[in-house]
C-alpha positions in Angstrom: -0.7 -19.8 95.6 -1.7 -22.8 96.2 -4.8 -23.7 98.5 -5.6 -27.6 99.8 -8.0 -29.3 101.5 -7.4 -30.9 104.6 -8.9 -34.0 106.3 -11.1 -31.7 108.0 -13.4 -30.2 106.1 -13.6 -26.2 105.6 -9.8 -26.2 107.3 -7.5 -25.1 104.4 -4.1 -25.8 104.4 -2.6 -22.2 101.7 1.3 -22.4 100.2 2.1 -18.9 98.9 3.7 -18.5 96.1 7.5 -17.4 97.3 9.9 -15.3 94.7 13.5 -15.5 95.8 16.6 -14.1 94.4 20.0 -13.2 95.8 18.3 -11.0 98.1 15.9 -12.7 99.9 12.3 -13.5 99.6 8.9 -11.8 98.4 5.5 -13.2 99.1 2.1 -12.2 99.4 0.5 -13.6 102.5 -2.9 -11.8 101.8 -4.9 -11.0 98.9 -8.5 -10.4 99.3 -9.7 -10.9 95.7 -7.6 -14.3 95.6 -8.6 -15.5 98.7 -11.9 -14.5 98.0 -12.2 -16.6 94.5 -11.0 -19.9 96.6 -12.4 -19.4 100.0 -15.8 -18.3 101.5 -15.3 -15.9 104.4 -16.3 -12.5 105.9 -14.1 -9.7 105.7 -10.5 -9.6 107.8 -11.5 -7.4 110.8 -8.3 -8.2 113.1 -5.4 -8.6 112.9 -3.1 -10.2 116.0 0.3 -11.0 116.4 1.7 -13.0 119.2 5.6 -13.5 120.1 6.3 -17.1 122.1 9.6 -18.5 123.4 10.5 -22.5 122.7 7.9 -25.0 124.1 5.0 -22.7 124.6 1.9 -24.4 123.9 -0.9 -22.2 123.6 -4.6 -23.2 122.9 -6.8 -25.1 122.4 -9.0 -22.2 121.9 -11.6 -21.6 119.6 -15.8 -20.3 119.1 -18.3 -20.4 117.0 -18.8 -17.6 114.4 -14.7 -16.7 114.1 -12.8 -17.6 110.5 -8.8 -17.3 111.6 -6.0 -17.3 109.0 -3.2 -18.7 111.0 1.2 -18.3 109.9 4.1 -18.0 111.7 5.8 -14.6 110.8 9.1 -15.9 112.7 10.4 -19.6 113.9 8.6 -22.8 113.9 5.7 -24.2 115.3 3.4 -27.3 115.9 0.2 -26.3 114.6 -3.0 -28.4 115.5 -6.8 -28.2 114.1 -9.1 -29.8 116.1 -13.1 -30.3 115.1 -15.2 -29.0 117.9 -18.5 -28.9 115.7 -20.9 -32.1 117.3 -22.7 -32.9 114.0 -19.5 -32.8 111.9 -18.3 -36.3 110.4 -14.7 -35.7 112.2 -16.3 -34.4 115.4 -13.4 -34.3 117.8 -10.6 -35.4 115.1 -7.5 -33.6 114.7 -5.3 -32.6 112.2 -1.2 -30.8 112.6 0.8 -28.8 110.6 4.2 -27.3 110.8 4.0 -23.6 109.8 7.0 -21.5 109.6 8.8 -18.2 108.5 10.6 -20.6 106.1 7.9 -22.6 104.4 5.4 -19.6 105.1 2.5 -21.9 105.0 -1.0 -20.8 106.3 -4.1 -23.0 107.8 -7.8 -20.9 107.3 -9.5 -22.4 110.3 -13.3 -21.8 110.1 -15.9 -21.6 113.1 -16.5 -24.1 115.3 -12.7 -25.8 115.4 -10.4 -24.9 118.4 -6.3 -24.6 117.2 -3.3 -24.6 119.2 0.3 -24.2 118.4 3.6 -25.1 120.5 6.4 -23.4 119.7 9.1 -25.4 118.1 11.7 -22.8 117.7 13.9 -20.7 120.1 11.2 -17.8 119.3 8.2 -17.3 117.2 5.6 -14.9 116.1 2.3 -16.1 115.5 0.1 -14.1 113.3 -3.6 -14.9 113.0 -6.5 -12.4 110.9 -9.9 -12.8 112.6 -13.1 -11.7 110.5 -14.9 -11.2 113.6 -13.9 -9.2 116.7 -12.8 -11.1 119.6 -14.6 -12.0 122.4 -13.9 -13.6 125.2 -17.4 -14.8 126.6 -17.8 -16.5 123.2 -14.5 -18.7 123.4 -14.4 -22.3 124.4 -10.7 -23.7 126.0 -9.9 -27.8 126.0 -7.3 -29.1 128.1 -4.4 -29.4 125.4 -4.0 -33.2 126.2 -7.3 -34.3 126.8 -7.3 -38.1 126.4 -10.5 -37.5 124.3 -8.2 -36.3 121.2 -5.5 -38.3 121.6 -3.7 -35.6 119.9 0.3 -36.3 119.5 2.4 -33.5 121.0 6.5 -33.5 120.3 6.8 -32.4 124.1 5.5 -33.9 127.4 6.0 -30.3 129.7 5.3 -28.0 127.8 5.2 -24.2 128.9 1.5 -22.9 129.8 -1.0 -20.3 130.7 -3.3 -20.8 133.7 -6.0 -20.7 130.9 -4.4 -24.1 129.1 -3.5 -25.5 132.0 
């Protein structure tokens, strides 16, 4: 495994190590005593999955006291990182990556950054451990293209909730 730093600091960008022979593919996309050697973080309390269909753009969501380890189980998606925290040195910068079921890549987003992904494939399935539980009345939204960012999205209609809208 390897584990990188981003340009946003305490966002990890984490390549698993993959095995593959002539039958496939094996991977471990959790270990709590590895992960726990290279990053600080609570316990994984929750784990979510979410299935989207192409050009779904959900987020920018985030709060103040969750770590989220973020991969795409299935498909292909535009992953984005954005710094939410006011007395950060890259308040309100920005950072993508593409995650997929074929690069198997993960991004540790700590508290206090909101994420978003739009789905680049035909399908996907968004995965995403939480190490606290969610709640809603601690969770902050941005408009997905607030000029503020400037944040580049591959699509100009995408599909949304009435949340992101």
């Amino acid at each position: 495994m390897i584990i990188e730093d981003t340009e946003l600091e305490g966002v990890k960008l984490i390549k698993p190590t993959i095995y593959e022979d002539f039958r496939g593919t094996n991977f471990e996309s959790y270990n709590k005593t590895k992960y726990r050697d290279e990053i600080p973080f609570d316990e994984f309390v929750v784990d979510s999955i979410s299935t989207s269909r192409q050009h779904v753009l959900r987020g920018i969501h985030g709060d103040n006291r969750t770590t989220k380890l973020i991969s795409c189980l299935y498909g292909t998606i535009y992953f984005v990182v954005l710094d939410c925290r006011s007395d950060s040195e890259t308040y309100h910068q920005w950072q993508s990556f593409t995650l997929s079921d074929q690069n198997k890549h993960q991004v540790l987003v700590p508290p206090g950054f909101g994420n978003a992904h739009l789905v680049m494939s035909e399908q996907c399935v968004f995965s995403y451990k939480l190490d606290q539980y969610y709640d809603r009345e601690s969770q902050f939204t941005l408009k997905w293209n607030d000029e503020r960012f400037n944040i580049y999205w591959p699509i100009k209609n995408p599909i949304l909730s009435e949340r992101d809208r």
